[in-house]
N, C-alpha and C positions, 0 to 999 in steps of 0.2 A: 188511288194515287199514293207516292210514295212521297213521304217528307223527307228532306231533304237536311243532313246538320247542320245549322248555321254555321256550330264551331268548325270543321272543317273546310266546309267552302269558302271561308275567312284564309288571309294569307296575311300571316303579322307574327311578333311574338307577343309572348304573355308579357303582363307587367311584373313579375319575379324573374324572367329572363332580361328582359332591359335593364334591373334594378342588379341581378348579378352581375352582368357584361360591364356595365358602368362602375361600379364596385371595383372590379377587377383591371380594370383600365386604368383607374387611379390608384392603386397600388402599386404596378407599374410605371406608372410615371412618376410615379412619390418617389420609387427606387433610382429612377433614372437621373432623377434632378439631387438627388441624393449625391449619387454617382459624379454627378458632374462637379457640384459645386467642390467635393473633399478633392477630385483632379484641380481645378483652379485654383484651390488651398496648395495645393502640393505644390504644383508647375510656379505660383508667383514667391515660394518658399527657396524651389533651385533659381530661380532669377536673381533674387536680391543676394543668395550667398552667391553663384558666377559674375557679379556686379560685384560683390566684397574681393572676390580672388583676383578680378582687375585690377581693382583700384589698390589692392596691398603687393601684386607685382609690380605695377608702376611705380608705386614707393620702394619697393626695393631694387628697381632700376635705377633711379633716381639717388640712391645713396644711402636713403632712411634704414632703419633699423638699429638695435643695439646688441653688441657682440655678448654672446651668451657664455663666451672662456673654453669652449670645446673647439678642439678639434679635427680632421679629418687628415690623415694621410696614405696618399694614391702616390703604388708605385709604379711607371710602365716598365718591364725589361724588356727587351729584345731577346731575339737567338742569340746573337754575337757575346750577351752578358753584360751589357752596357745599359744603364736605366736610367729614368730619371722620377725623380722625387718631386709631387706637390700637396703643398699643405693648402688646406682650405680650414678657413674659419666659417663657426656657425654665429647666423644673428637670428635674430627673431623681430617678428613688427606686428605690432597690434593693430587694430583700424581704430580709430576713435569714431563717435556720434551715435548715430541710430543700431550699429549693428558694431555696437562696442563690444570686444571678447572674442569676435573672431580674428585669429594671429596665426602667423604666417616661418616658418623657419625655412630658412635658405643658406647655402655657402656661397662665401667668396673666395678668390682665390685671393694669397696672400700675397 
């Protein structure tokens, strides 16, 4: 009679292969949750400045700002030789509150 090996007519892995795979799965996922959390840093970081560049154009829709003493002048000519001249003033407008510092420069026309 012929014995037969138990280790191979077994169908499993070793327990140094479960104990790698598992290992390595969580390394992987360590990276991932990694990954994810520093994107959710980042994306809620472009959210509140495009919320600050809102709210500092509507303020200077609105009128706000303080004229900074520079300014801009745009000439158009034509073919004919005939142009016209505009000057633009610059201001500047800061946001106040939580996201104090970030400031905004703009022209007017004069």
């Amino acid at each position: 009679m012929k014995k037969s090996d138990s280790r191979s007519s077994r169908g499993g892995f070793t327990l140094i292969e479960v104990v790698v795979s598992t290992a390595l799965l969580a390394v992987v996922c360590t990276g991932f949750l990694m990954m994810t959390a520093a994107n959710a840093g980042q994306l809620s970081g472009e959210q509140r400045l495009e919320q600050s560049n809102y709210n500092l154009s509507a303020l200077a829709g609105e009128g706000e700002g303080e004229p900074t003493g520079e300014t801009i002048a745009v000439e158009f000519v034509l073919e004919e030789g005939n142009g016209v001249r505009e000057i633009f003033e610059q201001y500047e407008i800061t946001e106040s509150g939580e996201d104090a510092g970030n400031h905004m420069t703009f022209y007017r026309h004069r």
